[in-house]
mmCIF file of the N, C-alpha and C atoms, coordinates in Angstrom:
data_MODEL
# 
_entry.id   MODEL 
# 
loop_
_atom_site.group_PDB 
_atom_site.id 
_atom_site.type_symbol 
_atom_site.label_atom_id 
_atom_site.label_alt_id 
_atom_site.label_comp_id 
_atom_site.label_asym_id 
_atom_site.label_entity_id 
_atom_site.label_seq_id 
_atom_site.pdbx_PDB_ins_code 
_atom_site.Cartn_x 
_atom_site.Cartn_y 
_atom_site.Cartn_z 
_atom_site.occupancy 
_atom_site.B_iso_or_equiv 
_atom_site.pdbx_formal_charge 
_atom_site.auth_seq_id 
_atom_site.auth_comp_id 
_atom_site.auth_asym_id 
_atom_site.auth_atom_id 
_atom_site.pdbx_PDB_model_num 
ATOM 1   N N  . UNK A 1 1  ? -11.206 30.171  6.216   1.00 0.00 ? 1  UNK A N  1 
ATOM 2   C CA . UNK A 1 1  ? -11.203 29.080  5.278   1.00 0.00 ? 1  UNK A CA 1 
ATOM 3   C C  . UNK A 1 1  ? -11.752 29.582  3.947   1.00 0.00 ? 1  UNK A C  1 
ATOM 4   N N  . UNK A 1 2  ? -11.095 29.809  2.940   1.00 0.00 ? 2  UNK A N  1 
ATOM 5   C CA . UNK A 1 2  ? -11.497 29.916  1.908   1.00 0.00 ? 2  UNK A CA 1 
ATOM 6   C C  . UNK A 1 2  ? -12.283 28.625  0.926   1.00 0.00 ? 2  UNK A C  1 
ATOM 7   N N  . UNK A 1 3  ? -13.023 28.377  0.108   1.00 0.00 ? 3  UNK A N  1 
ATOM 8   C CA . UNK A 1 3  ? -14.025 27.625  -0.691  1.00 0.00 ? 3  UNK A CA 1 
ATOM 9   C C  . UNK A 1 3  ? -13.036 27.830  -2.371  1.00 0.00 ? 3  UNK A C  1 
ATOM 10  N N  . UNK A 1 4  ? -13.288 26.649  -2.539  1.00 0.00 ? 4  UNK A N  1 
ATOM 11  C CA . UNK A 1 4  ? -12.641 26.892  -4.252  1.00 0.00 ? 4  UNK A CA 1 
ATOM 12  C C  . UNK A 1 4  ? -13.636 27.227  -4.906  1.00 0.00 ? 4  UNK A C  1 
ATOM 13  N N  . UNK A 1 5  ? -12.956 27.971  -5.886  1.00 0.00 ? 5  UNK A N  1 
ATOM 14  C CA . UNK A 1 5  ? -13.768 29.328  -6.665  1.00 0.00 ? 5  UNK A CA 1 
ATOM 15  C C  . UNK A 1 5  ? -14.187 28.311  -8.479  1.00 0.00 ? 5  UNK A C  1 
ATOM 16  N N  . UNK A 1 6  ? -12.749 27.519  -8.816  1.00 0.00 ? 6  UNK A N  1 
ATOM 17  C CA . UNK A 1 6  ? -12.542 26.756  -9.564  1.00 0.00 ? 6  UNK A CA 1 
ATOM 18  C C  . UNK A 1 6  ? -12.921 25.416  -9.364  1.00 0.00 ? 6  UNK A C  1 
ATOM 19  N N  . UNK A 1 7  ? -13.765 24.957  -9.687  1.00 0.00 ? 7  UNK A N  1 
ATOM 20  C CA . UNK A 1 7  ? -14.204 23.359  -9.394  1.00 0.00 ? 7  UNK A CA 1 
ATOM 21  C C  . UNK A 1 7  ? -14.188 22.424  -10.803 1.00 0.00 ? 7  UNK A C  1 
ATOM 22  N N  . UNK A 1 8  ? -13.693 23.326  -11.795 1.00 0.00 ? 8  UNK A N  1 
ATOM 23  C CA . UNK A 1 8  ? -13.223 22.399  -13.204 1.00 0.00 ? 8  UNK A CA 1 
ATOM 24  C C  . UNK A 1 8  ? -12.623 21.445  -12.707 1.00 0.00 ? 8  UNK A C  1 
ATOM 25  N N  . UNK A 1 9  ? -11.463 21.076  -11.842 1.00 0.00 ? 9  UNK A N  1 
ATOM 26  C CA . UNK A 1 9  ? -10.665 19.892  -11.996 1.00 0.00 ? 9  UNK A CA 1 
ATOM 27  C C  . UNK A 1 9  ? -11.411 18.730  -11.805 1.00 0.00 ? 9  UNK A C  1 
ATOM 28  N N  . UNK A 1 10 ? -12.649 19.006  -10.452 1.00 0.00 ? 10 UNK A N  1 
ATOM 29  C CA . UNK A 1 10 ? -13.565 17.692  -9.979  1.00 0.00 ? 10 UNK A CA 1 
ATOM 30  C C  . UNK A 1 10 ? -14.126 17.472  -11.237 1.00 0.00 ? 10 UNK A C  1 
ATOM 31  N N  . UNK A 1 11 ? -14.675 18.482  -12.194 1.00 0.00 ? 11 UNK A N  1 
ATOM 32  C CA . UNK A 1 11 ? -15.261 17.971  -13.039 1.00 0.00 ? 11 UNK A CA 1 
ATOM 33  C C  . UNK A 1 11 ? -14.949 17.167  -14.572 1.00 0.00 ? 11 UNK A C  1 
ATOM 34  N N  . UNK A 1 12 ? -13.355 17.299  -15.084 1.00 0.00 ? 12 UNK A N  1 
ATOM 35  C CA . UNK A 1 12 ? -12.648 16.742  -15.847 1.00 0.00 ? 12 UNK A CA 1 
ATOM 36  C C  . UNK A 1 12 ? -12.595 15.608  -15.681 1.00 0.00 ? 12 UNK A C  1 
ATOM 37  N N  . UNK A 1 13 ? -12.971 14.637  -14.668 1.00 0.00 ? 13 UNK A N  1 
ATOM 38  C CA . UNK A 1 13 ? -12.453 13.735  -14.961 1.00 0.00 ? 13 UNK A CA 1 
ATOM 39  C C  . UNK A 1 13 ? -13.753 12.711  -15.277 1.00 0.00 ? 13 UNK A C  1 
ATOM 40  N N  . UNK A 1 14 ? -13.131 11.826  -16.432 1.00 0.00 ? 14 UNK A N  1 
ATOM 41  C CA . UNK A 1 14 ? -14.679 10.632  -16.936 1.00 0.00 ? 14 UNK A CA 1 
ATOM 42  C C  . UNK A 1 14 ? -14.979 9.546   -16.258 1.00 0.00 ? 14 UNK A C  1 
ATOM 43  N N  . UNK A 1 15 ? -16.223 9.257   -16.115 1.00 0.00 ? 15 UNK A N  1 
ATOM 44  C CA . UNK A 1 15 ? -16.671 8.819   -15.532 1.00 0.00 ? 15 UNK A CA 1 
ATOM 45  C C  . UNK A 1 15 ? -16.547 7.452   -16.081 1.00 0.00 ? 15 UNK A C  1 
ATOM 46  N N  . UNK A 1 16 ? -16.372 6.338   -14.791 1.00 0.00 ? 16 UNK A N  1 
ATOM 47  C CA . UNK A 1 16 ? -15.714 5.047   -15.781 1.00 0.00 ? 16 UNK A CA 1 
ATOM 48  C C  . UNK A 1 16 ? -16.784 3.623   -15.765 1.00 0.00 ? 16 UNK A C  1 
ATOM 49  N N  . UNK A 1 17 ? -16.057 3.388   -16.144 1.00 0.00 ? 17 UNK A N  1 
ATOM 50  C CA . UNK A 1 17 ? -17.661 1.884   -16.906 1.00 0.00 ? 17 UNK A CA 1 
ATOM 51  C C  . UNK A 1 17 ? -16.859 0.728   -16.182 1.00 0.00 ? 17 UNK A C  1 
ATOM 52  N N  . UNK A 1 18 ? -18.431 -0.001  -15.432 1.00 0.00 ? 18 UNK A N  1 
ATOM 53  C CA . UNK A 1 18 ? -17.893 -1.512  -14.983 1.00 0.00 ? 18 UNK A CA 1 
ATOM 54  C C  . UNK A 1 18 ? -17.838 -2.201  -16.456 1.00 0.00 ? 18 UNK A C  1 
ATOM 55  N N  . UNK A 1 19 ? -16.524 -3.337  -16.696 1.00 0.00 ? 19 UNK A N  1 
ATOM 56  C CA . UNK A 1 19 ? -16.497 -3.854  -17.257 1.00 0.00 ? 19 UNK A CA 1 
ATOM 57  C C  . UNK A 1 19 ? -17.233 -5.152  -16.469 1.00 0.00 ? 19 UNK A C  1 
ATOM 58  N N  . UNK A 1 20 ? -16.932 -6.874  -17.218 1.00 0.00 ? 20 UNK A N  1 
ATOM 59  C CA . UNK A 1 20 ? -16.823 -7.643  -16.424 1.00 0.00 ? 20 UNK A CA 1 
ATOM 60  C C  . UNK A 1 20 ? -15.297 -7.957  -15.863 1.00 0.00 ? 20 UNK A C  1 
ATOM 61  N N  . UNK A 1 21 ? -14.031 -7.778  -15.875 1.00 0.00 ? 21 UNK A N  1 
ATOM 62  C CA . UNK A 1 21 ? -13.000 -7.987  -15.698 1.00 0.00 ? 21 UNK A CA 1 
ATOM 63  C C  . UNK A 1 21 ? -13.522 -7.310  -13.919 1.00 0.00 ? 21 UNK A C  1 
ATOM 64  N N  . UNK A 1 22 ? -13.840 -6.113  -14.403 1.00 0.00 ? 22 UNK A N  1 
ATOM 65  C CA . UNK A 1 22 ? -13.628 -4.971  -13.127 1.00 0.00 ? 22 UNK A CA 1 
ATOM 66  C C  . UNK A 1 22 ? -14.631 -5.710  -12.011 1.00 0.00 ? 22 UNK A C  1 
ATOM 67  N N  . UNK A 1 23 ? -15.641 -6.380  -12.295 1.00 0.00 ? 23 UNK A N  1 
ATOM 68  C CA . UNK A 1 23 ? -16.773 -6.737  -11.663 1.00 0.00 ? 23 UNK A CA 1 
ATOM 69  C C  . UNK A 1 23 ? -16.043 -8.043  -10.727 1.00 0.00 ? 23 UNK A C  1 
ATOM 70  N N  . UNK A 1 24 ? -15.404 -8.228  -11.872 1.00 0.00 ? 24 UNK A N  1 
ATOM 71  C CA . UNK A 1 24 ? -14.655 -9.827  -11.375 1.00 0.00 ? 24 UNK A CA 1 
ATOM 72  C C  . UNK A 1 24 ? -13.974 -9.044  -9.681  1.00 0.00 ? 24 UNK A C  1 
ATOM 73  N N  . UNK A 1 25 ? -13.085 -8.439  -10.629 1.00 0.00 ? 25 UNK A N  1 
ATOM 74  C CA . UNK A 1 25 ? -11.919 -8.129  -9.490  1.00 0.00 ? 25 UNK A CA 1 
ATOM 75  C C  . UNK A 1 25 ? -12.956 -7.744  -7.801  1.00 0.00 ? 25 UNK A C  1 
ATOM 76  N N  . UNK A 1 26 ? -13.577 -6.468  -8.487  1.00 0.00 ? 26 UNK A N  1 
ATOM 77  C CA . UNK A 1 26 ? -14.743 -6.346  -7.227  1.00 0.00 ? 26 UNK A CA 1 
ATOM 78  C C  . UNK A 1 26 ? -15.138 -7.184  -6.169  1.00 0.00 ? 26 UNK A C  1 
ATOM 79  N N  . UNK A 1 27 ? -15.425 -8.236  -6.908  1.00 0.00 ? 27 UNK A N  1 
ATOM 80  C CA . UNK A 1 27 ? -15.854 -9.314  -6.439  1.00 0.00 ? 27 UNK A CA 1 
ATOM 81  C C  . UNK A 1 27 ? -14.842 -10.149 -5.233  1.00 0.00 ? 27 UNK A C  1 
ATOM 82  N N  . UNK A 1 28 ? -13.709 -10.582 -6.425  1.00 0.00 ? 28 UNK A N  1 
ATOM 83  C CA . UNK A 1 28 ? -12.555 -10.965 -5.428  1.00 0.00 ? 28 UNK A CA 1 
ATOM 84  C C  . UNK A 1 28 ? -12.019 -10.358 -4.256  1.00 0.00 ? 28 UNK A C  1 
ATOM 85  N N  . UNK A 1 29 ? -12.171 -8.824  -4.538  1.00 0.00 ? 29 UNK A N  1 
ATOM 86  C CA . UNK A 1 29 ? -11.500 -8.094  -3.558  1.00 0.00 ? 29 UNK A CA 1 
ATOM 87  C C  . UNK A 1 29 ? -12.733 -8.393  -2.221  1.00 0.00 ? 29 UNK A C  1 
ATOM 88  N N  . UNK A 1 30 ? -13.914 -8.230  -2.156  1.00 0.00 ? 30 UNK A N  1 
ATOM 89  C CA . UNK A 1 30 ? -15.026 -8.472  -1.260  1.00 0.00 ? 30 UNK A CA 1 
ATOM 90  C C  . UNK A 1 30 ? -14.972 -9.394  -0.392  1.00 0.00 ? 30 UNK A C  1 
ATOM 91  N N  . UNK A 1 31 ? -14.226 -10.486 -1.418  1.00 0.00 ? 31 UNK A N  1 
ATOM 92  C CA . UNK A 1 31 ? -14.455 -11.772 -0.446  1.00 0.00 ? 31 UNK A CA 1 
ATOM 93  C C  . UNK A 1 31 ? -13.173 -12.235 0.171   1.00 0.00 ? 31 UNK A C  1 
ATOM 94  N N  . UNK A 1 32 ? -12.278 -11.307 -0.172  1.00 0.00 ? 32 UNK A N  1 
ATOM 95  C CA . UNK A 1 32 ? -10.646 -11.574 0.606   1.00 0.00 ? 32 UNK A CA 1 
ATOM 96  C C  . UNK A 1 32 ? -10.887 -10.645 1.791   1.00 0.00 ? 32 UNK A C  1 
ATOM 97  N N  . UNK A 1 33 ? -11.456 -9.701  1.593   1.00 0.00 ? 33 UNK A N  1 
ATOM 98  C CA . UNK A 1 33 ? -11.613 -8.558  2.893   1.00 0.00 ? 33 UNK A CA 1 
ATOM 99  C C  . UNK A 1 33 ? -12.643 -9.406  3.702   1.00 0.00 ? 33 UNK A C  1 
ATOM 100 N N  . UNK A 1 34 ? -13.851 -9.945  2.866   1.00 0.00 ? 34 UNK A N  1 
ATOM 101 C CA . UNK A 1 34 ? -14.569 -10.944 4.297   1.00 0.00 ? 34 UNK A CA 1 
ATOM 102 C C  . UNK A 1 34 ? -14.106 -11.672 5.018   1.00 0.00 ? 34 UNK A C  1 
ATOM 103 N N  . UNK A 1 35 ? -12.869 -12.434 4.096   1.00 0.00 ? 35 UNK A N  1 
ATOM 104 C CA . UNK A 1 35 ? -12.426 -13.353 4.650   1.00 0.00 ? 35 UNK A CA 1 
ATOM 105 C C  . UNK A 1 35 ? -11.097 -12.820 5.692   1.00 0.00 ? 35 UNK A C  1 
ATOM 106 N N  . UNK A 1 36 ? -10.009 -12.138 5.674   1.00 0.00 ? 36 UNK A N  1 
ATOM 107 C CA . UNK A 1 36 ? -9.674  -11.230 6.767   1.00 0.00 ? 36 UNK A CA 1 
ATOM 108 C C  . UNK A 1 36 ? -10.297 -11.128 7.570   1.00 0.00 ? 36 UNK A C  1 
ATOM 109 N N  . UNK A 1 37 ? -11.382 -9.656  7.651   1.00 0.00 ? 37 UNK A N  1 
ATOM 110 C CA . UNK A 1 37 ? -12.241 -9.812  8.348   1.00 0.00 ? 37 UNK A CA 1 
ATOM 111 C C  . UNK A 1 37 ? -12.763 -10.912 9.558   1.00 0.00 ? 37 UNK A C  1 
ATOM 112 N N  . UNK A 1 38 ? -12.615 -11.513 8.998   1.00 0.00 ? 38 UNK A N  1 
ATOM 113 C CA . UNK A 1 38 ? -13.250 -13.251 9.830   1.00 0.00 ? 38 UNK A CA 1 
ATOM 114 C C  . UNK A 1 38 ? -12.145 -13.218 10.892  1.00 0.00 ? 38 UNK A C  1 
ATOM 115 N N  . UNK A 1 39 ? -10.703 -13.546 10.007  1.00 0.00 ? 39 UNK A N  1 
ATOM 116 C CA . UNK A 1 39 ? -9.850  -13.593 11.037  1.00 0.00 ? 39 UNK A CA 1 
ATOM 117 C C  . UNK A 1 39 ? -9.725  -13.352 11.975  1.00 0.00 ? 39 UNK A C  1 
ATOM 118 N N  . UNK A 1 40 ? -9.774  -11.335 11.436  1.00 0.00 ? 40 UNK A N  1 
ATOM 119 C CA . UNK A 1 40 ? -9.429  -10.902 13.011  1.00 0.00 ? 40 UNK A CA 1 
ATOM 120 C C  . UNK A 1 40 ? -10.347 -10.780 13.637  1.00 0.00 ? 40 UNK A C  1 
ATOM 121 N N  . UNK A 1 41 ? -11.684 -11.075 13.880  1.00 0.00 ? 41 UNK A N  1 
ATOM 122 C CA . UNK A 1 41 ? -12.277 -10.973 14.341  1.00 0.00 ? 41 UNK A CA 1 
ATOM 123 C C  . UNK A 1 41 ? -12.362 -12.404 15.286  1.00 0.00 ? 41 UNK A C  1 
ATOM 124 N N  . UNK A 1 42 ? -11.936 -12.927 14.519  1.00 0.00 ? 42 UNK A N  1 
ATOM 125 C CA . UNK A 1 42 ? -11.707 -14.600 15.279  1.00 0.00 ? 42 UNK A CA 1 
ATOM 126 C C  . UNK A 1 42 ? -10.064 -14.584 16.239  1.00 0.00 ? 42 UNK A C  1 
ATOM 127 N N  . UNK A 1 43 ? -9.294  -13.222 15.933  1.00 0.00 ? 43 UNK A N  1 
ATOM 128 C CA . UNK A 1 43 ? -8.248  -13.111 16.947  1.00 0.00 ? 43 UNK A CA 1 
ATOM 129 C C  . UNK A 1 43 ? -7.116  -13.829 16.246  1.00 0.00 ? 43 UNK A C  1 
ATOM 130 N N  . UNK A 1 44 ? -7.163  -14.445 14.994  1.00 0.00 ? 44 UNK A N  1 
ATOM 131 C CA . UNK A 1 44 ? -5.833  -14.839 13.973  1.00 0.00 ? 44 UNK A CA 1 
ATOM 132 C C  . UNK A 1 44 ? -5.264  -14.344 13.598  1.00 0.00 ? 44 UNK A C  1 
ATOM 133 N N  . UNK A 1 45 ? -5.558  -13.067 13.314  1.00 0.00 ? 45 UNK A N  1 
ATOM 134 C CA . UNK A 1 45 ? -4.853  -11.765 12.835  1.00 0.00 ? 45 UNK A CA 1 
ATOM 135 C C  . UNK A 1 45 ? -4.870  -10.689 14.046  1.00 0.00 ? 45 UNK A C  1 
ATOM 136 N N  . UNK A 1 46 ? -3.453  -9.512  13.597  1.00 0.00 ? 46 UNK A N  1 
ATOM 137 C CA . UNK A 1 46 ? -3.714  -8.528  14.548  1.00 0.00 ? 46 UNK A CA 1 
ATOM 138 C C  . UNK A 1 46 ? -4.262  -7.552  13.669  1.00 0.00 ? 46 UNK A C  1 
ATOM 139 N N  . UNK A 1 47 ? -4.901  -6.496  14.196  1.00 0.00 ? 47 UNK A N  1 
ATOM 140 C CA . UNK A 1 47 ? -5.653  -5.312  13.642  1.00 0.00 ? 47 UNK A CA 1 
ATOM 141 C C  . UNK A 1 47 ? -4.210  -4.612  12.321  1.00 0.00 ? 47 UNK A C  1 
ATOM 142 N N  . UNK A 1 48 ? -2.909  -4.585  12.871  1.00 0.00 ? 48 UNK A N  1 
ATOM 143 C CA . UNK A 1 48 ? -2.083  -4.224  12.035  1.00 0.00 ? 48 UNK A CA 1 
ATOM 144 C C  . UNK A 1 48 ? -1.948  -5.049  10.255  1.00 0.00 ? 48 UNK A C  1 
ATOM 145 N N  . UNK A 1 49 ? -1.380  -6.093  11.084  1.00 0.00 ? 49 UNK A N  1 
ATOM 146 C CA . UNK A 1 49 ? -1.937  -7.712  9.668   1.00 0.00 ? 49 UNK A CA 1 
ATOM 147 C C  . UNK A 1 49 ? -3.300  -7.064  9.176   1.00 0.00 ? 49 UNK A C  1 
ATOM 148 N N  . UNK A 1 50 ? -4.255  -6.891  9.659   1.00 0.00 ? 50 UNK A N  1 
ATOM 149 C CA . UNK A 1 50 ? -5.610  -6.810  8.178   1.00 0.00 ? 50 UNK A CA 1 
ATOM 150 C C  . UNK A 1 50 ? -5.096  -5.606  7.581   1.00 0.00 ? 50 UNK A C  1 
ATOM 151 N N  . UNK A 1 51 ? -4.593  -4.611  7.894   1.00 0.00 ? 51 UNK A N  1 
ATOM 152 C CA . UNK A 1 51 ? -4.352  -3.145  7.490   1.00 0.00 ? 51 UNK A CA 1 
ATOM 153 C C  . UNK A 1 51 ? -3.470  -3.595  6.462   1.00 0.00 ? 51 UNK A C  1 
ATOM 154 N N  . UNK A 1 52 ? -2.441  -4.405  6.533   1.00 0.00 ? 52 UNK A N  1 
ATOM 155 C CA . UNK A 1 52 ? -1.239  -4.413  5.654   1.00 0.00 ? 52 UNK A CA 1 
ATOM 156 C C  . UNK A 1 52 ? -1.972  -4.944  4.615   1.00 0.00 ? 52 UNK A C  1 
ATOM 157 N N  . UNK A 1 53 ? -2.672  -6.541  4.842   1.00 0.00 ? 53 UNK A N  1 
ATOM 158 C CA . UNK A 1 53 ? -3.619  -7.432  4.129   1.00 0.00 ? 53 UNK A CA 1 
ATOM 159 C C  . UNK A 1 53 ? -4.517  -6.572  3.399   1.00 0.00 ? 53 UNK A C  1 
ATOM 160 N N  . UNK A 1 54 ? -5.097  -5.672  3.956   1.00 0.00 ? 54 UNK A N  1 
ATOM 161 C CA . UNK A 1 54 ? -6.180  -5.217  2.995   1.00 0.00 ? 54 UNK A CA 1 
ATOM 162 C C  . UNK A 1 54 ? -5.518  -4.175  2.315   1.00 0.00 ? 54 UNK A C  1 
ATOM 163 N N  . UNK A 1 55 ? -4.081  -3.535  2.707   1.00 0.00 ? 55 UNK A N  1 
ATOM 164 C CA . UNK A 1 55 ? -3.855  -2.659  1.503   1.00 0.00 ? 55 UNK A CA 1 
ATOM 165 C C  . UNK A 1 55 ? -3.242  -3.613  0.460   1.00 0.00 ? 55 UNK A C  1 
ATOM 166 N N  . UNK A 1 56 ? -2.949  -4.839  0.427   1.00 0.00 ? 56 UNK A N  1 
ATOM 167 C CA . UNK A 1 56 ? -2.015  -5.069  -0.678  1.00 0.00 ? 56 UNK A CA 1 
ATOM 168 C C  . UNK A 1 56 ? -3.694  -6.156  -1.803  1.00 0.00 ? 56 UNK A C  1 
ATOM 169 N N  . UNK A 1 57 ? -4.204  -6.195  -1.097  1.00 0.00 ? 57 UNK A N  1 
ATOM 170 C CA . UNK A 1 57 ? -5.529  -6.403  -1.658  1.00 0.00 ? 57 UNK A CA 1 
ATOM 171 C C  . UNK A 1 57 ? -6.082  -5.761  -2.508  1.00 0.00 ? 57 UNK A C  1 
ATOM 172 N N  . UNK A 1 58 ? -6.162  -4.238  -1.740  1.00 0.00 ? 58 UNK A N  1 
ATOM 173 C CA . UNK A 1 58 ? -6.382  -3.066  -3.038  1.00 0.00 ? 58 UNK A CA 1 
ATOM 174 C C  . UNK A 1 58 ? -5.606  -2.724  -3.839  1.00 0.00 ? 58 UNK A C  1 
ATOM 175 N N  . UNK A 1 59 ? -4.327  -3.136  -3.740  1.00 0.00 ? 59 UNK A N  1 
ATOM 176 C CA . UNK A 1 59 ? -3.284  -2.624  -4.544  1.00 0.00 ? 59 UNK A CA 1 
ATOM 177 C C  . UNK A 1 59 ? -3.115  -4.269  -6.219  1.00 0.00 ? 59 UNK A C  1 
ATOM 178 N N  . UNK A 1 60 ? -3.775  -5.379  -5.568  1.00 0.00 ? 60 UNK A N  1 
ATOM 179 C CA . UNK A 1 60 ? -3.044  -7.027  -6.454  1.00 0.00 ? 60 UNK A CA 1 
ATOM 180 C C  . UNK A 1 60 ? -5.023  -6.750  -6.668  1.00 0.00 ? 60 UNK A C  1 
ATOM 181 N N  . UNK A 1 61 ? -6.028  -6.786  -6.276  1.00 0.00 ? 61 UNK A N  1 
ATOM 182 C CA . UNK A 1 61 ? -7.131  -6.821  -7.090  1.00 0.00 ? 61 UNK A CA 1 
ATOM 183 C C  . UNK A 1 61 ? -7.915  -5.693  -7.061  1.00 0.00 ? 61 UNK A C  1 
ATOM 184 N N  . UNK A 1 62 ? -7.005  -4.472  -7.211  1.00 0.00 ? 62 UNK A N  1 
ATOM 185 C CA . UNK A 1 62 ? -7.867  -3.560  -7.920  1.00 0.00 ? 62 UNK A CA 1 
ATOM 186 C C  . UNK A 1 62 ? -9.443  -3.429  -8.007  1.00 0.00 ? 62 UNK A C  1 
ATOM 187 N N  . UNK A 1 63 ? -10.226 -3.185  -6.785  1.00 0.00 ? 63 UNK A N  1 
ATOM 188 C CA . UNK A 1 63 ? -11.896 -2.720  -6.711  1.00 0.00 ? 63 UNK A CA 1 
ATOM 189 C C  . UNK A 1 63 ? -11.741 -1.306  -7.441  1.00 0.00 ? 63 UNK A C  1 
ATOM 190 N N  . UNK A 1 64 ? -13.030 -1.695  -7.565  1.00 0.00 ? 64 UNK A N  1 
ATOM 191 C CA . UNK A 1 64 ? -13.369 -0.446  -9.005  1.00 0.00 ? 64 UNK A CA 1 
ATOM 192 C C  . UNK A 1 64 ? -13.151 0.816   -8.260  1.00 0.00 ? 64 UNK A C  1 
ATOM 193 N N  . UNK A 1 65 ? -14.007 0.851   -6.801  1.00 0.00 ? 65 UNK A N  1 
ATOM 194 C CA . UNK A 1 65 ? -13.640 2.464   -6.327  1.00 0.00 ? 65 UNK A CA 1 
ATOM 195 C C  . UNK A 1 65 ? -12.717 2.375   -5.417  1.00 0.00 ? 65 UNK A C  1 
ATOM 196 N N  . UNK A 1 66 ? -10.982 1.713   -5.635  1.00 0.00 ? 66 UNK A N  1 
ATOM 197 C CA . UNK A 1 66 ? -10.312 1.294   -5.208  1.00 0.00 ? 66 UNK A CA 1 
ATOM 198 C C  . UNK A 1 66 ? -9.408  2.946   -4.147  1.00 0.00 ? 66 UNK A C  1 
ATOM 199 N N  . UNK A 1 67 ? -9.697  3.945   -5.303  1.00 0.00 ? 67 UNK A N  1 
ATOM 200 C CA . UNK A 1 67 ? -8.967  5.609   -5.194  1.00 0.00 ? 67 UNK A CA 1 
ATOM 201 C C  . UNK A 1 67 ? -10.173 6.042   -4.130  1.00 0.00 ? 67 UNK A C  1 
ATOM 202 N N  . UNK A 1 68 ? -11.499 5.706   -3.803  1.00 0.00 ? 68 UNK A N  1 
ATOM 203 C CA . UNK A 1 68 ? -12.305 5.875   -2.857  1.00 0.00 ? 68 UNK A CA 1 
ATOM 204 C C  . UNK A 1 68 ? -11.560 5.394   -1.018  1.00 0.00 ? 68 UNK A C  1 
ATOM 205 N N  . UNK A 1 69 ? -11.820 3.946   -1.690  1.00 0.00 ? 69 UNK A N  1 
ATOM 206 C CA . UNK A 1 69 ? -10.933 3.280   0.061   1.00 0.00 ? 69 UNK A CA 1 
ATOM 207 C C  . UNK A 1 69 ? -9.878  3.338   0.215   1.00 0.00 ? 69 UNK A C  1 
ATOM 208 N N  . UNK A 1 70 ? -9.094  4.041   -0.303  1.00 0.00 ? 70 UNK A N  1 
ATOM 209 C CA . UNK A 1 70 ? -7.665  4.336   0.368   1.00 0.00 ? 70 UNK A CA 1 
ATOM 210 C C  . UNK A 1 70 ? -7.683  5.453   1.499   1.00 0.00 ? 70 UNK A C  1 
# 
């Protein structure tokens, strides 16, 4: 296994600022995944449904470390 020798690319990139827009979205996205969550855990949903649900969640409200939870 080789180790990268070059680690410029991790470091190019800027580091980004909560707005309130972004905080908003954050927010929204938290409480649609709780609320999923609930579901299937309550057996309304199947484990597949939250997967689909929570990707189109990250994809329509955008959480700030949205490129993290994928």
């Amino acid at each position: 296994m080789e180790v990268m020798k070059n680690i410029s690319l991790m470091t190019e990139t800027p580091a980004r600022k909560m707005t309130k827009d972004a905080m908003q979205a954050d927010y929204e996205y938290r409480m649609a995944q709780r609320f999923i969550k609930k579901l299937l855990d309550d057996g309304l949903i199947s484990l597949c449904e939250y997967d689909k649900i929570s990707a189109l969640n990250r994809e329509k409200l955008c959480p700030f470390m949205a490129e993290l939870i994928a």
